[in-house]
C-alpha positions in Angstrom: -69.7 -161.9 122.5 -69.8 -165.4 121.2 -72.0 -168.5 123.0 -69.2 -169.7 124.4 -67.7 -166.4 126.2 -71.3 -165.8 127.4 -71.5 -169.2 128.7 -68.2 -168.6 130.6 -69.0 -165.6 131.7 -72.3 -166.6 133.1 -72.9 -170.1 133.8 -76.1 -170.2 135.6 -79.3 -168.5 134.1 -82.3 -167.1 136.3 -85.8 -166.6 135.7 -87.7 -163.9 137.3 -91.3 -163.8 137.9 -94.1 -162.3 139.7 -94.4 -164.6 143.4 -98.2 -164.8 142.1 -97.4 -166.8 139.2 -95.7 -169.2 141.6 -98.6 -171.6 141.3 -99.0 -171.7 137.6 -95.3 -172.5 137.0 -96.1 -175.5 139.4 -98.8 -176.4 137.6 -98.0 -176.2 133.9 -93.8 -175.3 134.2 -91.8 -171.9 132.4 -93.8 -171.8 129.5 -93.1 -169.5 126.5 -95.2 -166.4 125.9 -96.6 -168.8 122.6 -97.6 -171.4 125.1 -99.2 -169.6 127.6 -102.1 -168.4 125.1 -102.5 -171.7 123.9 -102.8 -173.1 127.9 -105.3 -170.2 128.9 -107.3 -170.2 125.9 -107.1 -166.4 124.3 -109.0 -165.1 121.7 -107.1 -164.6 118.1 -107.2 -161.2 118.7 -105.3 -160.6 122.1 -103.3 -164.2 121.1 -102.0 -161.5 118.0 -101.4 -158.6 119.4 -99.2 -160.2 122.8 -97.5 -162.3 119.9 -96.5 -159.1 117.7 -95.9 -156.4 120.1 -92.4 -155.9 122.1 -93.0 -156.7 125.6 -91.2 -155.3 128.6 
């Protein structure tokens, strides 16, 4: 499937979340996983290991 048949197929996106996280989405938007770690300040250590390991 190219962009375009996806597109077609599926024209609206949806984001799902935790209803917890409500507040920080309010707060500093959908951020990317990158993001988040710089916004909350991780250590290199955890910062490298969420960056490199498959997340469900």
């Amino acid at each position: 499937m190219d962009v375009e048949e996806l597109i077609a197929r599926h024209p609206q996106v949806f984001h799902t979340m935790s209803a917890t996280a409500w507040p920080s989405l309010q707060r500093h938007g959908l951020l990317s996983t990158r993001q988040l770690i710089d916004v909350f300040g991780l250590e290199t250590r955890e910062r490298d290991r969420l960056l490199s390991a498959p997340r469900k």
